[in-house]
N, C-alpha and C positions, 0 to 999 in steps of 0.2 A: 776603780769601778769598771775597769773594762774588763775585767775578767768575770767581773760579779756582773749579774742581769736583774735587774731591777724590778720590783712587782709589778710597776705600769708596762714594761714590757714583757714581762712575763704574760700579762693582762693581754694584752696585746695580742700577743702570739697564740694564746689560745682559744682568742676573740676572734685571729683571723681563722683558726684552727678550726672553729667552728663553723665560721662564715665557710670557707670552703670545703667544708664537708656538707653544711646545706647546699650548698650550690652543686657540689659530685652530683648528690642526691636527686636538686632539683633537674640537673642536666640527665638523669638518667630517666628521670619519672618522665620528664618532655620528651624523652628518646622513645619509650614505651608508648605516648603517648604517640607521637608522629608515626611511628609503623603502625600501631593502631588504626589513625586516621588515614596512612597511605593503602595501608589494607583494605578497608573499608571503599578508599576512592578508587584504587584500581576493580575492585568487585562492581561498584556502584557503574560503570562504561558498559559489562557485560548488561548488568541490568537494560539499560538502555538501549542494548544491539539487538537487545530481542524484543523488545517492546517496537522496535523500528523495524525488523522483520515481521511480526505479525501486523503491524499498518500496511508494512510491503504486499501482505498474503491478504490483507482485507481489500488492498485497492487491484491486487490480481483478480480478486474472485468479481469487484466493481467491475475489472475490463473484460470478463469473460461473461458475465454477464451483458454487457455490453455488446459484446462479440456473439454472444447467443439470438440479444434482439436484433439484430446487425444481417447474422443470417435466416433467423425468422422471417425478418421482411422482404429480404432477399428472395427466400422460396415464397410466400405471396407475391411478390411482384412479379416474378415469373410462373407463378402457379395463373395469377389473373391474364397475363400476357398469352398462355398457350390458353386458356379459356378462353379470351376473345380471338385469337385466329382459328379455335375452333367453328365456336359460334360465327365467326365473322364466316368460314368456308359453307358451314353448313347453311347458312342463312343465304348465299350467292347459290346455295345449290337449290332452295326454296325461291328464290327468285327469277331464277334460269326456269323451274319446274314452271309456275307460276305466268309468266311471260308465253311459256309452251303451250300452255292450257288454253289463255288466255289468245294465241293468234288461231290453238284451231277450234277457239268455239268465233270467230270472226269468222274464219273458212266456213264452217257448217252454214252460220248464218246467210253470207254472200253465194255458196253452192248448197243451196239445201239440196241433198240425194234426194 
């Protein structure tokens, strides 16, 4: 019998014969199957770069706006500062006038011509 191969192993042999040919199979379809999904997950990173980029461009346009109200208040608050050393001048210069008037109508009074 050892030259002769018996039906159980002949059985065998084409049981395993099949067994690994499903399995070639099943390792090739997982093969298609993992570049598929590697494909898909290196694409899906880009997704993401740019979705983090346009947060980056939303939170620049938050600081420049920011940066807008920042020097808005800026020019008010030196727009209101030269306004009162204006007014503060002009109003010393109404007071000075004011004070002038005001010793020579004393003068008239005390020298009436």
């Amino acid at each position: 019998m050892e030259g002769k191969i018996s039906r159980n192993e002949k059985r065998l042999k084409e049981r395993n014969m099949r067994i690994g040919l499903k399995a070639e199979t099943e390792m090739r379809k997982n093969a298609i199957r993992y570049n598929k999904t590697s494909q898909q997950t290196s694409q899906v990173p880009k997704k993401i770069d740019r979705v983090a980029t346009d947060n980056r461009k939303g939170k620049e346009t938050e600081m420049d706006h920011i940066g807008e109200k920042r020097k808005k208040e800026e020019m008010n608050t030196c727009f209101t500062r030269k306004v009162e050393m204006l007014c503060g001048k002009y109003i010393e210069k109404l007071k000075t006038l004011l004070v002038q008037e005001i010793i020579l109508q004393l003068k008239q009074e005390v020298n009436p011509l």
